[in-house]
C-alpha positions in Angstrom: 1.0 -37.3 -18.7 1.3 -35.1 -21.2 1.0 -31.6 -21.1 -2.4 -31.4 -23.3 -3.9 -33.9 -21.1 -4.5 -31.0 -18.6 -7.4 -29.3 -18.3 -7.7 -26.0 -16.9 -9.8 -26.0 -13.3 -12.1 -22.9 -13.4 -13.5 -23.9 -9.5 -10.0 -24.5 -8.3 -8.9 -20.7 -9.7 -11.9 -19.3 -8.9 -11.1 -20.2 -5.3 -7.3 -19.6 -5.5 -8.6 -15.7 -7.0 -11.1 -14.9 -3.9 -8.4 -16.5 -1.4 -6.0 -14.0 -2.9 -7.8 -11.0 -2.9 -8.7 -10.9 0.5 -6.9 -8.6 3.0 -8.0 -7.2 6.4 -7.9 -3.4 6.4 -8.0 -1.4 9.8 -9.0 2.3 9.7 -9.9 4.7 12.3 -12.3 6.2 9.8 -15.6 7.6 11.3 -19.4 5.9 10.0 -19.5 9.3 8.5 -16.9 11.5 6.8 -16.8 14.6 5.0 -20.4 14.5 4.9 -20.6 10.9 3.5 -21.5 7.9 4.7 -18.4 5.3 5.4 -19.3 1.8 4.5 -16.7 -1.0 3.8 -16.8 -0.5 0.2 -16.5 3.1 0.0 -13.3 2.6 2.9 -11.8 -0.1 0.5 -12.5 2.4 -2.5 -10.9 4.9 -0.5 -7.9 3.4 0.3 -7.4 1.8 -3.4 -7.2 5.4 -4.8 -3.9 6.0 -2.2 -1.5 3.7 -4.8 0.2 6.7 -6.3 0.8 7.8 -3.2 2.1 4.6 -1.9 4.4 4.4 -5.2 5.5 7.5 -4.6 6.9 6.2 -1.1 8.3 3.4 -2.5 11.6 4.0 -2.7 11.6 4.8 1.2 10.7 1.2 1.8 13.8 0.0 -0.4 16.6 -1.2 1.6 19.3 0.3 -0.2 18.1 3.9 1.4 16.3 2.4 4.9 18.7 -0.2 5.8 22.4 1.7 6.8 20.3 5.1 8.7 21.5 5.5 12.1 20.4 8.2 14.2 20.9 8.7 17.7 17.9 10.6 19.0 13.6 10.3 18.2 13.9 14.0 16.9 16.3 13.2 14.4 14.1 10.6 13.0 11.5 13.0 12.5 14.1 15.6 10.7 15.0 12.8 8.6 11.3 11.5 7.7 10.8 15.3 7.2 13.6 15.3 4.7 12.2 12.2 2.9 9.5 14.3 2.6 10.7 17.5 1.0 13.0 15.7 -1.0 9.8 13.5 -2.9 8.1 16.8 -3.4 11.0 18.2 -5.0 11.1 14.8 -7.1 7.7 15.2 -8.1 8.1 19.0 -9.2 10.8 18.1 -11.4 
């Protein structure tokens, strides 16, 4: 076979791009909030506006800063998410 023999399969990618797009997403978010309605879409449109937040965070879920963090204590894991925290605001400031 050579490789202008193929033929590109617009059902088979059409399939393959719904399959992939699919995700489950669980939220504690009321029928109603902040005065408006909450259907799936508008939770799903919600959620899709959080990704500079979640790029933001990103480095925290890098192993070169997560992976070596021992801490003896549950309150010292809060004092050092807390840190996380100020230190990404300062990062966004500057």
């Amino acid at each position: 076979m050579r490789f202008t023999d193929v033929e590109f399969d617009q059902d088979a990618w059409e399939q393959a791009r719904r399959k992939a797009s699919r995700f489950v997403l669980v939220t504690t978010v009321p029928k109603e909030w902040k005065g408006q309605p909450m259907d799936a879409q508008e939770i799903l449109k919600l959620y899709k506006g959080q990704i500079s937040v979640e790029m933001n965070f990103a480095f925290l879920k890098d192993p070169f800063f997560t992976d070596e963090i021992y801490v003896k204590k549950p309150e010292r894991v809060a004092v050092l998410g807390y840190l996380f925290l100020l230190a990404l605001a300062i990062y966004r400031v500057l």
